[in-house]
N, C-alpha and C positions, 0 to 999 in steps of 0.2 A: 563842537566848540570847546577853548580850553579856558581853563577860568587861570589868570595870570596872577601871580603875583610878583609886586611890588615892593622896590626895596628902595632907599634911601643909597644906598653903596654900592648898587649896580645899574644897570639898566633893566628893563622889564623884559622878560622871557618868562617862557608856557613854565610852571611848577612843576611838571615831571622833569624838562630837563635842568633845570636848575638844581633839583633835590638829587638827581641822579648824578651831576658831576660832581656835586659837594660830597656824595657818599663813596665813590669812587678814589676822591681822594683823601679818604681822613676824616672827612667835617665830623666833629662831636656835636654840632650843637651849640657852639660859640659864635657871638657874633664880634663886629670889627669894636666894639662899644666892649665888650670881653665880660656882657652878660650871656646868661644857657636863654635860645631860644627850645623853645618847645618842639617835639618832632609833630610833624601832620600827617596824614593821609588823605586823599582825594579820590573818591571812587565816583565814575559816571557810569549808571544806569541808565536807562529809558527812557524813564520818567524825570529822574532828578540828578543831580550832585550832593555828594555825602563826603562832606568834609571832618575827618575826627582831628582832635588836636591832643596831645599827650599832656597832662598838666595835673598830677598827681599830687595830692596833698592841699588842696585849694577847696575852695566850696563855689559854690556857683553863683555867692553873693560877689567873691574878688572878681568876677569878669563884669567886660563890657563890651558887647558887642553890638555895634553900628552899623549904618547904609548911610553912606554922603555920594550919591550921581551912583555911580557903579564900582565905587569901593567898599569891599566887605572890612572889617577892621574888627580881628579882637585881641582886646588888650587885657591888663591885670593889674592893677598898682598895687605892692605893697612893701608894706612898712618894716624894715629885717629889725628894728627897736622896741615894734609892737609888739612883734613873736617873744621876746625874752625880758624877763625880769631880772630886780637885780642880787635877788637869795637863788639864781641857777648857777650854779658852775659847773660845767662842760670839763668832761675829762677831754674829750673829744666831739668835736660837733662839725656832719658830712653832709646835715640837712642843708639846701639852700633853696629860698621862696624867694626870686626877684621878679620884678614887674619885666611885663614883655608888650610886643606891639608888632602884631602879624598883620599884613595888606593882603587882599584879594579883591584883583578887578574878576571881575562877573561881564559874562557874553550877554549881551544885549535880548537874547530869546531863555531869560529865566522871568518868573513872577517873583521877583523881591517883594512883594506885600505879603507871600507867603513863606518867607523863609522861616524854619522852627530847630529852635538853639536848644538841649539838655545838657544836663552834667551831671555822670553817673560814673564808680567803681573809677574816676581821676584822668576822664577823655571825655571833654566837650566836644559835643558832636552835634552838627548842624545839618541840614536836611533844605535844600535848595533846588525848588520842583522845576520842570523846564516848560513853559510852555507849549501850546497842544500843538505846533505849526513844527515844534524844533524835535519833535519824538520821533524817532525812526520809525517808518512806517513798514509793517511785513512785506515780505516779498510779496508781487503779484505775478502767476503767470499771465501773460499776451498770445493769446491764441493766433496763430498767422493763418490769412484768407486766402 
């Protein structure tokens, strides 16, 4: 199972290949709105999906991350007014902290009451276990009569 996301300006297709044509052709990480979404990663293991999100410079209070039916959502709101006062003056200033808003629908064979979110060294990383029916099971040989 592939866990999909969800866009507002596209149609819904699998997150590999969506991230893989964007990269192919250019995508920095802009969206149609002409704010930086965040880069992810999606690794499925065995047991679970491990989704990392790149979002450096943030703490783990600016997220939010939700379950509405089989949308994963994480977001960020913040405030570019909050960050600065008005004795700074910038020779030059490359930082930039904007709010974002990622969708991931979820295959129906995960345990969403166990999904577990951290945020460490600026990659929110989420851990989404798969239930016991959806795990690959080892090979077995079939002995023939």
């Amino acid at each position: 199972m592939n866990i999909v996301k969800r866009s507002n300006f596209s149609p819904s297709t699998s997150f590999f290949d969506d991230f893989l044509t964007r990269d192919l052709f250019g995508w920095s990480g802009w969206t149609n709105e002409g704010t930086i979404m965040p880069r992810s990663n999606i690794l499925e293991t065995n047991n679970d999906f491990r989704v990392e999100v790149a979002a450096p410079g943030l703490s783990k209070k600016d997220f939010q991350v939700s379950l509405d039916n089989d949308m994963l959502t994480v977001q960020t709101q913040i405030s570019e007014n909050a960050q600065q006062t008005e004795d700074q003056n910038y020779t030059r200033k490359e930082f930039s902290y904007q709010s974002f808003k990622r969708s991931f629908y979820l295959p129906n064979t995960v345990e969403v009451e166990n999904i577990e979110a951290t945020y460490k060294d600026g990659i929110l990383r989420l851990v989404i276990p798969k239930k016991e029916e959806a795990r690959k099971k080892p090979v077995r040989t079939i002995s023939i009569s």
